[in-house]
Phi, psi and omega in degrees: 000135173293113220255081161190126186262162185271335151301125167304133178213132184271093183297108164284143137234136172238134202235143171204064196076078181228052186275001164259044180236323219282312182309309176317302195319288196282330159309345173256035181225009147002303185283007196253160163299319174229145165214142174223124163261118173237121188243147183273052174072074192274134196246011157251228192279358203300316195290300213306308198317296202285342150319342187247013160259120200286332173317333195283135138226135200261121159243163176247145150210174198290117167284117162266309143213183179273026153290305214254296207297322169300318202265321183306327175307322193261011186242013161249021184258149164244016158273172190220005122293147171232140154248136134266128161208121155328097207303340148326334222238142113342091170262144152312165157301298203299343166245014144308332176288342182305317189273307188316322212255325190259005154279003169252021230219002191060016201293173191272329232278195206234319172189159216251141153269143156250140161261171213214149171226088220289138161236163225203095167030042152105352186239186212252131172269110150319313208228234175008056190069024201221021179267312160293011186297154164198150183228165165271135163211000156203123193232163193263104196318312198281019186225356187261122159200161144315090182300159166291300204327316168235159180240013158210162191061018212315170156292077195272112164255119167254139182292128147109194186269145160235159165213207210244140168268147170291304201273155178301135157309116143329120158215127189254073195309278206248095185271327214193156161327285193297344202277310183301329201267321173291315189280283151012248160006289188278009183290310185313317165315309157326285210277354162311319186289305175315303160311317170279341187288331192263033179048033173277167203207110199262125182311177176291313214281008166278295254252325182253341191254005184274345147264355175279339147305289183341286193323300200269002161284324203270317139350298207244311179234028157238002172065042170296351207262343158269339148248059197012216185317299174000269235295282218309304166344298216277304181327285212300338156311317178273004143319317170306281210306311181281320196320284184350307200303303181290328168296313194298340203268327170308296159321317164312299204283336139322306194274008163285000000 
């Protein structure tokens, strides 16, 4: 089959020091008409990289969060299909045919969930609360948008029918500790802002017992615990991520 669609589609990437993902990355993306990367003034090789693709067009703009950053993305695309990917994330062949065969297909539906298939320094994370994930990543822009309402993990409100892709997204989650731990962190902060903004105001027993709870749901009964040293690494971080959350959320509400 020809990796070429007769509808036009717009590739999004949002960027921040990702120079060992984009070239792999932007070589595989040959079928969109546009691909745009909007980076937040990434201070290694990521621009030169995506600069030496003649297809790419690189904007810079200011991260405020991965709400705004996302809708800024989609409001410089001039297709009205969008692939949103995450420079960590992957398509297989089979599912660029995938993406190629329902943007052509005349479909109803307004946007597609993917399930995603975690990697673990390259090798596939099994378990630990990452065997169902699924996200949106290819939506119709006039039917589409990011709520405010959160400023990580977003959120996609969509107009209309969704539906679902069979194959799976590659996400290459996790290269190294410190990169995972880091990534940890601003989510949590992030989601502290979210949190003081919608005026939640958190008990001790939110604030000590919601990351020991985290760990061990996602540990013991998302089976994290099957996927041997991986599984604890991943737990406890993203346990580390709610701690984050609550110190950050004390801050707040101090310097209110």
């Amino acid at each position: 089959m020809e990796l070429s669609p007769n509808k036009n589609i717009s590739v999004l990437i949002i960027t921040l020091n990702e120079e060992a993902h984009m070239y792999e990355l932007l070589s595989d993306l040959d079928f969109a008409d546009e691909v745009i990367v909007v980076d937040s003034y990434s201070t290694d090789k990521t621009k030169e990289i995506c600069l030496s693709f003649p297809n790419v067009k690189f904007l810079e703009h200011k991260f405020e969060n991965y709400t705004s950053q996302r809708n800024f993305a989609i409001d410089q695309a001039k297709h009205n299909w969008v692939l949103f990917i995450d420079a960590d994330e992957r398509l297989t062949p089979d599912l660029k045919k995938e993406i190629i065969q329902t943007i052509n297909s005349d479909t109803d539906v307004s946007a597609f969930l993917f399930y995603r298939k975690f990697f673990f320094k390259r090798k596939v994370l099994h378990f630990s609360g990452w065997q169902t994930d699924r996200i949106f990543r290819l939506f119709k822009k006039d039917k589409s948008r990011y709520t405010y309402k959160r400023l990580v993990h977003e959120k996609l409100d969509v107009e209309g029918k969704i539906g679902f892709l069979k194959h799976k997204l590659i996400h290459y989650s996790y290269s190294d500790y410190q990169s995972y731990k880091n990534k940890m962190v601003t989510y949590g902060r992030l989601k502290a802002r979210e949190k003081f903004l919608s005026g939640f105001k958190p008990t001790l027993v939110y604030e000590y017992g919601h990351p020991i709870y985290n760990f061990l749901y996602q540990y013991l009964i998302r089976l994290g615990i099957l996927d041997g040293k991986k599984g604890i690494i991943i737990c406890y971080l993203n346990a580390l991520s709610v701690k984050v959350r609550y110190q950050e959320l004390n801050k707040l509400y101090n310097k209110k």
